[in-house]
C-alpha positions as CSV (number, residue, x, y, z in Angstrom):
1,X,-12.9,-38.9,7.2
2,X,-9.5,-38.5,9.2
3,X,-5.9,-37.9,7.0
4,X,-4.9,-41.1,5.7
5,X,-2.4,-42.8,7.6
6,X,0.8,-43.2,5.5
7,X,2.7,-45.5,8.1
8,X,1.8,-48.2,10.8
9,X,4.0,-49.0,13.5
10,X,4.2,-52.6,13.2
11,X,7.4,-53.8,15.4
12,X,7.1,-54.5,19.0
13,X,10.2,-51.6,19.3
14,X,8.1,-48.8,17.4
15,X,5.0,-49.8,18.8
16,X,6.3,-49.7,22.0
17,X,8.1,-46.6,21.4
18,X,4.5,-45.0,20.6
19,X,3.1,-46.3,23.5
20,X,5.5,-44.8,25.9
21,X,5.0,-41.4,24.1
22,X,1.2,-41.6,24.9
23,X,2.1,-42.4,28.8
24,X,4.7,-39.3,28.6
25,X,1.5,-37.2,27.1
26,X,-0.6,-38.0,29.6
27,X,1.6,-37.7,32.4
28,X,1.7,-34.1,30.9
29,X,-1.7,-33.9,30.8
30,X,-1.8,-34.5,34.6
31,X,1.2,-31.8,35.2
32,X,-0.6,-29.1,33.4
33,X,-4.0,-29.6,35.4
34,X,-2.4,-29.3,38.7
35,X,-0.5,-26.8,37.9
36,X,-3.5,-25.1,37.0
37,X,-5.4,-25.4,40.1
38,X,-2.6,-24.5,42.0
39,X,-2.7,-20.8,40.6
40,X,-6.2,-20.7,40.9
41,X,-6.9,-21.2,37.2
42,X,-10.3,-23.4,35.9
43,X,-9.1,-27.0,35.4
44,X,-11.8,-29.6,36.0
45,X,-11.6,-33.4,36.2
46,X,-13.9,-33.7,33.0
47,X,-11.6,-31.5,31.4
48,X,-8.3,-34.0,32.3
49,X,-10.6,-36.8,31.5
50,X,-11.0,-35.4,27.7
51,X,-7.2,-34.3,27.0
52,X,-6.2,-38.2,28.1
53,X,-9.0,-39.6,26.3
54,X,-8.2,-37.5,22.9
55,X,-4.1,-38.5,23.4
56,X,-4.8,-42.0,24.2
57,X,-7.1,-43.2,21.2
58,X,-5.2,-41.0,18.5
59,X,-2.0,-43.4,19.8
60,X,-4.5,-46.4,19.8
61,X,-5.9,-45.4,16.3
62,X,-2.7,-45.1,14.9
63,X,-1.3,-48.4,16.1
64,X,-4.8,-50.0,15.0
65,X,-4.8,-53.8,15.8
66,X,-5.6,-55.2,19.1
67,X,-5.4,-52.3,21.1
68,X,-7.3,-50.8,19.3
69,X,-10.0,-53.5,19.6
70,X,-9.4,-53.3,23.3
71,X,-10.8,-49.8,23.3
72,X,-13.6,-50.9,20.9
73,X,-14.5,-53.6,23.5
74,X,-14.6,-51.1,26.1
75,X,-16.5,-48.5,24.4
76,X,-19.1,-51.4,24.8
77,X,-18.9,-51.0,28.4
78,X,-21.2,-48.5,29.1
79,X,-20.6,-47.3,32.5
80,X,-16.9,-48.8,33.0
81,X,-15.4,-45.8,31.3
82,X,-15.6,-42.2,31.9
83,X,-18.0,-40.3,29.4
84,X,-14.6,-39.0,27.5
85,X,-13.5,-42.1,27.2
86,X,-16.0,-43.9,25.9
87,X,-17.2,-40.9,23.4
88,X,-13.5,-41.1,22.4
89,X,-13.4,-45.1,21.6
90,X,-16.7,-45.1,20.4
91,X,-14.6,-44.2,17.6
92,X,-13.1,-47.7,16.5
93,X,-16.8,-49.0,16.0
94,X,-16.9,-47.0,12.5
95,X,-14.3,-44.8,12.1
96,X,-10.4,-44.6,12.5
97,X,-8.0,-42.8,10.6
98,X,-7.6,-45.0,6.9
99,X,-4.4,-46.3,5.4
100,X,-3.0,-44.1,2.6
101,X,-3.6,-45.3,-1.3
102,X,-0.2,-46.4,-1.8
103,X,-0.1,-48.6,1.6
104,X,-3.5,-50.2,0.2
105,X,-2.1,-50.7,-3.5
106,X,0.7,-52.4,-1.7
107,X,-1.5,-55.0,0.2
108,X,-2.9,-55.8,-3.4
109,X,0.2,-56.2,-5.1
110,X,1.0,-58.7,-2.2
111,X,-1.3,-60.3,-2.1
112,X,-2.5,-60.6,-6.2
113,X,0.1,-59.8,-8.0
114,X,-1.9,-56.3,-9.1
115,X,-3.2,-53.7,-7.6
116,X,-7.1,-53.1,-7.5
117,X,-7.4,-51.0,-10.1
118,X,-6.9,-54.1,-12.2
119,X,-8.3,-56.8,-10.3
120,X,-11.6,-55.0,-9.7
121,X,-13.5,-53.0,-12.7
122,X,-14.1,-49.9,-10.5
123,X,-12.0,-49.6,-6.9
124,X,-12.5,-46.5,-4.8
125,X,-8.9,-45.5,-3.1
126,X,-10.7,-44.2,0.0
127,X,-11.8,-46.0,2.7
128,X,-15.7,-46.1,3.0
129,X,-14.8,-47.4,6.5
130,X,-11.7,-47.9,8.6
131,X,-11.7,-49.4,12.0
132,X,-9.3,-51.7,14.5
133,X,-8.4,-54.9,12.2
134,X,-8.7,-53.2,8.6
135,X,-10.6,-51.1,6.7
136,X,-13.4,-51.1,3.8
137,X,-13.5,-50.0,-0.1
138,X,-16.3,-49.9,-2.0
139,X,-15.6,-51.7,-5.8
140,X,-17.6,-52.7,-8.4
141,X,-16.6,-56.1,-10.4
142,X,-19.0,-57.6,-13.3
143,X,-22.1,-55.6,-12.4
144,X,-21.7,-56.3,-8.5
145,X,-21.1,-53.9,-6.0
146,X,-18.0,-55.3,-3.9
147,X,-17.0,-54.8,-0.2
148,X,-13.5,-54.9,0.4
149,X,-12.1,-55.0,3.3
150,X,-7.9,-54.6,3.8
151,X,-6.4,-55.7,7.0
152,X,-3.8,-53.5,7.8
153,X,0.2,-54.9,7.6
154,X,1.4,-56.5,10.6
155,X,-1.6,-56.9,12.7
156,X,-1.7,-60.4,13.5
157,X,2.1,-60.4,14.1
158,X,1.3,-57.5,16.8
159,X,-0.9,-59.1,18.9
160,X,1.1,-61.0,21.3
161,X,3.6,-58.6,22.0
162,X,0.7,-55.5,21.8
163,X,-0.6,-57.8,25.1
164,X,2.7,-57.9,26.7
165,X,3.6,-54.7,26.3
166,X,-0.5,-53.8,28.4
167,X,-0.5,-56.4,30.6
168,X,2.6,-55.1,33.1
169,X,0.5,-52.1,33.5
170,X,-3.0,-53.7,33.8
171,X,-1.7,-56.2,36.2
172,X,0.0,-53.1,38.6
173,X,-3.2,-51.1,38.0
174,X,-5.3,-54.1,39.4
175,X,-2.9,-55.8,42.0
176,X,-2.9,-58.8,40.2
177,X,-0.6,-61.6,39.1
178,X,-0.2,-63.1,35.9
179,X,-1.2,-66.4,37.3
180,X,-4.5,-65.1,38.3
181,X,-5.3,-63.6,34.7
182,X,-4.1,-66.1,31.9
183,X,-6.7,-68.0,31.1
184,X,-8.9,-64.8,30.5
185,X,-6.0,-63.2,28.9
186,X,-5.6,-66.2,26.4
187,X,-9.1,-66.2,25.8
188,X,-8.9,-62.7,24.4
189,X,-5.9,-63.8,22.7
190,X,-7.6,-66.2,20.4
191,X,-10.2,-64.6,19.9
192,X,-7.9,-61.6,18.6
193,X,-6.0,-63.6,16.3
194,X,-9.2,-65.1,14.9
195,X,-10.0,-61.6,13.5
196,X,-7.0,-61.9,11.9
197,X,-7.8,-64.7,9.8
198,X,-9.7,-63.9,6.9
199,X,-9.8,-67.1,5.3
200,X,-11.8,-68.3,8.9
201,X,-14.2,-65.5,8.5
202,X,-14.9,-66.3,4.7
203,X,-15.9,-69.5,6.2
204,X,-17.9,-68.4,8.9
205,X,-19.8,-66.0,7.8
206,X,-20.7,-68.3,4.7
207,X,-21.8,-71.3,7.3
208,X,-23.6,-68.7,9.4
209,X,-25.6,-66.8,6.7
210,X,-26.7,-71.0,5.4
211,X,-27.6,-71.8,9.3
212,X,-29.6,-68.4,9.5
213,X,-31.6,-68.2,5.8
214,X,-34.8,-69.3,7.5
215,X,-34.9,-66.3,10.2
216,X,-36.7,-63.4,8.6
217,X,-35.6,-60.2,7.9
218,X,-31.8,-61.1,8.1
219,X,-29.4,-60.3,5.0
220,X,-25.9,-61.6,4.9
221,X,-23.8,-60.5,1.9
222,X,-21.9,-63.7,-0.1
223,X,-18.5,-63.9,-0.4
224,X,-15.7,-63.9,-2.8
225,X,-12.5,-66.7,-2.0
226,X,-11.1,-65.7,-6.0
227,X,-11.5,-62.1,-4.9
228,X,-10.0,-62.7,-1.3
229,X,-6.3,-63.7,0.5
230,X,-4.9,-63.9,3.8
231,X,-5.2,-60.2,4.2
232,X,-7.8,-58.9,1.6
233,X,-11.6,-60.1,2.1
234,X,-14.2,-59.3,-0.6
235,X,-17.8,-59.7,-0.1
236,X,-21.5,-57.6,-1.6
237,X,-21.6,-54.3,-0.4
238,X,-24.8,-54.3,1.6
239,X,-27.4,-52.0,1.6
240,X,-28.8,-50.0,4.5
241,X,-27.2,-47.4,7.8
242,X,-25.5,-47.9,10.6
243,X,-27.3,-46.9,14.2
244,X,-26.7,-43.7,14.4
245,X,-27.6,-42.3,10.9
246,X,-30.9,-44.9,10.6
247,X,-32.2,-43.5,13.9
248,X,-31.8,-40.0,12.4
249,X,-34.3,-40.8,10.2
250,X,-36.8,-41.3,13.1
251,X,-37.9,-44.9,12.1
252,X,-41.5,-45.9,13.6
253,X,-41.7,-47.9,16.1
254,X,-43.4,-50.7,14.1
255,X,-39.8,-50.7,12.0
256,X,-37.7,-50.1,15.7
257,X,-39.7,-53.7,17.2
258,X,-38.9,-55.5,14.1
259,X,-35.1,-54.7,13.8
260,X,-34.8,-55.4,17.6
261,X,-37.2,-58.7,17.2
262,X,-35.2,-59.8,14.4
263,X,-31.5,-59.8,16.4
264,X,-32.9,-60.9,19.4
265,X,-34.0,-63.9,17.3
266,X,-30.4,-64.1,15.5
267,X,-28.6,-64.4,18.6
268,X,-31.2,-66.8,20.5
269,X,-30.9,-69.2,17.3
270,X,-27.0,-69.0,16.9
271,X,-27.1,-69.8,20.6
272,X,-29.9,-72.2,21.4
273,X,-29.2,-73.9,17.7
274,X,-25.4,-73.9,16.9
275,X,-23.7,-73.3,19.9
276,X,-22.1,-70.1,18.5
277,X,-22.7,-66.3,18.1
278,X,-21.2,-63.2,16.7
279,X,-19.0,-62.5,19.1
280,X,-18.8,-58.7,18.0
281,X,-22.2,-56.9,18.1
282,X,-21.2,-53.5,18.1
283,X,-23.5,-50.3,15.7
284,X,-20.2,-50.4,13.0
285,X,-21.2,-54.3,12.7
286,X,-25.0,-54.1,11.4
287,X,-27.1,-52.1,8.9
288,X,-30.6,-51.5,9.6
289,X,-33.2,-50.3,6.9
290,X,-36.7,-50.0,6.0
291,X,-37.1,-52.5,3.9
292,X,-39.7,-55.5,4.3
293,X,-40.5,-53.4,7.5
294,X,-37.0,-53.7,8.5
295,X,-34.1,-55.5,7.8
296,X,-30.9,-56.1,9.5
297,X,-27.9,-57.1,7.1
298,X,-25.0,-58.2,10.0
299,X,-21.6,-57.8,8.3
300,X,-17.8,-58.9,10.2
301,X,-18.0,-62.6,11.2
302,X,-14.4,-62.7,12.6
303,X,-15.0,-62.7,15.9
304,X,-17.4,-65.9,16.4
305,X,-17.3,-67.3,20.4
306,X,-17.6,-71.5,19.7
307,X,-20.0,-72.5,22.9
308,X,-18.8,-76.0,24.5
309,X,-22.2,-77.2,25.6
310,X,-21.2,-77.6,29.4
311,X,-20.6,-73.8,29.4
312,X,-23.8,-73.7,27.1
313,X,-26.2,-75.7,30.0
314,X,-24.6,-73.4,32.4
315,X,-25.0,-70.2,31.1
316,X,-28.6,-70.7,30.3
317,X,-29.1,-72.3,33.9
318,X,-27.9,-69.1,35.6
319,X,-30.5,-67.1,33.7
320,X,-33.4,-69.8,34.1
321,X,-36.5,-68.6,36.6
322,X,-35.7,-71.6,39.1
323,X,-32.6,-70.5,39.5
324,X,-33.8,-67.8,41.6
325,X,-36.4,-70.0,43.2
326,X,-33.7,-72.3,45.4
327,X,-31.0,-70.2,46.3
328,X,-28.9,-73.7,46.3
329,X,-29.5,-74.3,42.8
330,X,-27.5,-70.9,42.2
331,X,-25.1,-71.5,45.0
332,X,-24.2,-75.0,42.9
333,X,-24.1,-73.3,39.5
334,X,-22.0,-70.6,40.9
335,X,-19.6,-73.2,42.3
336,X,-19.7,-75.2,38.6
337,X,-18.7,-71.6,37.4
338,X,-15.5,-71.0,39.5
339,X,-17.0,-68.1,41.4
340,X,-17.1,-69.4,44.4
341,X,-14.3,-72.4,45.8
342,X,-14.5,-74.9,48.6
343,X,-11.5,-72.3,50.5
344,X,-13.5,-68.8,50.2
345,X,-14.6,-68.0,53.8
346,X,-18.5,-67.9,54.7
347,X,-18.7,-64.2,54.6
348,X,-16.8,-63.7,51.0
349,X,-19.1,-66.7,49.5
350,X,-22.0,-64.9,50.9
351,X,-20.8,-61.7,49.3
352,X,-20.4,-63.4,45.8
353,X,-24.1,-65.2,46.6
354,X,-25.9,-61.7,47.0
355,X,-24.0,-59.8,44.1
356,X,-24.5,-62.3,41.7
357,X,-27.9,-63.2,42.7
358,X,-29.1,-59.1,42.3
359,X,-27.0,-58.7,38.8
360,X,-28.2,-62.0,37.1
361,X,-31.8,-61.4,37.8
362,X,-31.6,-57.9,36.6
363,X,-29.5,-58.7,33.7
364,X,-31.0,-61.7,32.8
365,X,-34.8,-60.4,33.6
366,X,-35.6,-60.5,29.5
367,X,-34.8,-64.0,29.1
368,X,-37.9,-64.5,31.9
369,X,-40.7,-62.4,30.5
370,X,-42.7,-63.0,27.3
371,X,-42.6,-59.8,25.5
372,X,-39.8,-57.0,27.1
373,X,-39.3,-53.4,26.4
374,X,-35.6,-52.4,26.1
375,X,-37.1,-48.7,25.8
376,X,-38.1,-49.0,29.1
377,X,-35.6,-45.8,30.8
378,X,-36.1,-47.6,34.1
379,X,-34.4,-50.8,32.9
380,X,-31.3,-49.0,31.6
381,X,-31.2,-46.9,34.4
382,X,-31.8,-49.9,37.0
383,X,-28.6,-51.5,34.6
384,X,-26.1,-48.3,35.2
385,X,-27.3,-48.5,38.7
386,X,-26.2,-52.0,39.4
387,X,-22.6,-51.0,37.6
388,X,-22.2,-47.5,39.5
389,X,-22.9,-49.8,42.9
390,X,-21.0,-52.7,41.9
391,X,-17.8,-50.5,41.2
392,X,-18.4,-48.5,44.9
393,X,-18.8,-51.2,46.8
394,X,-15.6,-51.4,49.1
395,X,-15.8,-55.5,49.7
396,X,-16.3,-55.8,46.1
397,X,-12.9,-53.5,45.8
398,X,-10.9,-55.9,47.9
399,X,-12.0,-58.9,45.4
400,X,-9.8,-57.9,42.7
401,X,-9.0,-61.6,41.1
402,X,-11.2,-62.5,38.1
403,X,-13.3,-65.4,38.6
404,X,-15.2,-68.0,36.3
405,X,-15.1,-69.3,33.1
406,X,-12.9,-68.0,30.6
407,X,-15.5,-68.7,28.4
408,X,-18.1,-66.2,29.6
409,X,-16.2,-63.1,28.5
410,X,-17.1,-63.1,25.1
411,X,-20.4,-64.5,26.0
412,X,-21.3,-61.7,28.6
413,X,-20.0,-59.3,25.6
414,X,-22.1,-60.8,23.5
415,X,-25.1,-59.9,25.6
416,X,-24.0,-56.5,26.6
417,X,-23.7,-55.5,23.1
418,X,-27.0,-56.7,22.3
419,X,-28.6,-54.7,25.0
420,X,-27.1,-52.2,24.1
421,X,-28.4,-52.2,20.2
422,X,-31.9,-53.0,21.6
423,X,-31.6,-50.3,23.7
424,X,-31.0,-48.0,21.4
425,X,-33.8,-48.5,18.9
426,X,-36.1,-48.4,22.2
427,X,-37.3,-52.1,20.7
428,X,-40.2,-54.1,22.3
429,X,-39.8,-57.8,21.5
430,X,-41.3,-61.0,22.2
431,X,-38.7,-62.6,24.1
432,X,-40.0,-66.4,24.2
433,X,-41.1,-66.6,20.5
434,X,-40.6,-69.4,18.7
435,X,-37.5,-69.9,16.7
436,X,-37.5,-72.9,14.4
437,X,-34.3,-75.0,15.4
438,X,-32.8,-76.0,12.1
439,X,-29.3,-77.1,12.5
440,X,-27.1,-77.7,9.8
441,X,-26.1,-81.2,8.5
């Protein structure tokens, strides 16, 4: 566990202030390696790449919030970041530097009127778990063992400006204009200030766990509204590991298909059924265990994507096997999408034909096969493949502005995160198998 963190820039002036520090550091960073190959001195590019990476996330960690979930996003991102990078943000999924006791006992008193050590029978100061929006404490209230999760001051409040103050730079860095980026930016907006409100993911995640009690092998903990506010969020501490310490105990593979059938199914139902999914399917946001064969408790429902059903019928129609039959079909979808317009000239729509017929029949090759193997090294390495070509490919470089529906980028995340999980536990599921369709009334 990191130092607790006894202060939290939480004005758009400090914040911004700390920001600008990071881009001085760098810029430093830069300085001091060329200087070094100028003289002859060892200075290599992986070794620039780790200095920047190490200054950049301990400013993002300290200003926690939605840059800091921007990194966590990214981390996500297998091949988009350099290895530094992404080792470095990988961080936010479980672990960032916690809040200090007194800043904590301050939320409580807030928020309750008391601190913790009142309102709970046993609270433990330390954080269990700190990560972008808040962090965790384990407590212990009338026999039940509580998960408590703190957001940390002034997060939602940050938001907007923390946007403003990146997008300048991400706009220069990409040669865009704002015109061409708000509706994704406002996306990511909303979706950020969702995570913020606790109250909304005390709903959620008690409608979700209802919708799901008929999947097997699921656990959802209940939650507490007497024992939660605005800012504080009490739920059952569930058993179980994250990723990285369950596969240290070299599950079999039995256990490994299970876990990996079991969210496959979770995300087909939430999507198929309600039109929804958990939006967030990072390692920090499941425990896995043994039990039962294997069980998956999913934790952190503030970051749940709402599916309108024309985005719904279109995203399941650009992975559906007769897409790929009639190359009109996808033309027409593509065009529904906002990919390609009536203006773009014959060789650029032709472009955006062959790129996105290649990536959605790799990517979406597991919705088309009955069983699929997500161990399979060839897959993931056909998958970095198509991003490594994607990224060199110097037409695709001159197509800077985003296209499509704003909607897909938490739906695409969705995906890539749960490739990723399968992925790692090396699952083989049934893709097709049934899942009962039980929606809610």
């Amino acid at each position: 566990m990191d130092e607790p963190q006894t202060s939290l820039p939480t004005t758009k002036v400090a914040r911004a202030a700390r920001f600008a520090k990071t881009g001085l550091s760098v810029g430093a960073n830069y300085v001091k390696h060329y200087a070094k190959r100028a003289v002859g001195a060892e200075s290599t590019t992986e070794d620039l790449h780790a200095a920047n990476a190490a200054e950049l996330y301990g400013a993002l960690s300290e200003m926690k919030g939605s840059v800091l979930k921007v990194a966590q996003m990214m981390a996500m991102e297998k091949n988009l970041l350099p290895t530094a990078y992404a080792d470095q943000f990988a961080k936010a999924q479980y672990q960032t530097p916690p809040l200090s006791g007194p800043l904590v006992v301050k939320a409580f008193r807030d928020a309750f009127g008391q601190s913790p050590y009142t309102l709970f029978d046993e609270f433990e100061p330390e954080a269990r778990q700190a990560a972008s929006i808040g962090q965790v404490h384990r407590a212990l209230k009338d026999g039940r063992q509580l998960a408590v999760k703190v957001q940390y001051p002034g997060v939602a409040a940050s938001i907007k400006s923390d946007i403003n103050l990146v997008k300048p730079i991400a706009l220069r860095v990409m040669g865009l204009n704002e015109s061409q980026v708000r509706p994704y930016l406002e996306e990511v907006e909303a979706r950020l200030l969702e995570e913020t409100d606790y109250a909304l993911e005390l709903r959620r995640g008690q409608e979700m766990a209802a919708s799901c009690a008929h999947l097997p092998h699921l656990q959802f903990p209940a939650y507490y509204p007497e024992l939660s506010r605005a800012r504080i969020l009490t739920m059952d501490w569930l058993p179980g590991q994250h990723m990285k310490e369950f596969l240290a105990t070299e599950p079999s593979q039995e256990v490994r298909n299970q876990l990996g059938q079991t969210l496959w199914d979770f995300y087909q139902f939430q999507l198929n059924a309600l039109h929804q999914v958990h939006a967030d399917p990072h390692p920090g946001n499941f425990l896995l265990s043994t039990d039962n064969g294997g069980t998956v408790g999913v934790l952190d429902f503030g970051c749940v994507k709402e599916v309108p059903v024309d985005v719904y019928t279109l995203f399941t129609a650009l992975l559906a096997p007769e897409t790929f039959a009639d190359e009109s079909i996808l033309e027409n979808l593509l065009a529904e999408a906002g990919v390609l317009r009536p203006t773009d000239p014959a060789a650029l729509r032709a472009l955006y034909l062959r790129t996105l017929r290649v990536s959605l029949e790799l990517v979406g090759r597991p919705f088309r096969q009955a069983t699929f193997d997500f161990g399979d090294p060839a897959y993931v390495q056909s998958l970095y493949a198509l991003g490594d070509d994607l990224m060199a490919d110097p037409e695709l470089k001159k197509q800077r502005e985003p296209r499509g529906s704003a909607h897909f980028i938490y739906l695409n995340r969705t995906y890539v995160g749960l490739f990723a999980l399968l992925t790692e536990l090396g699952a083989v599921i049934a893709t097709n198998a049934p899942v009962e369709v039980v929606v809610p009334q």
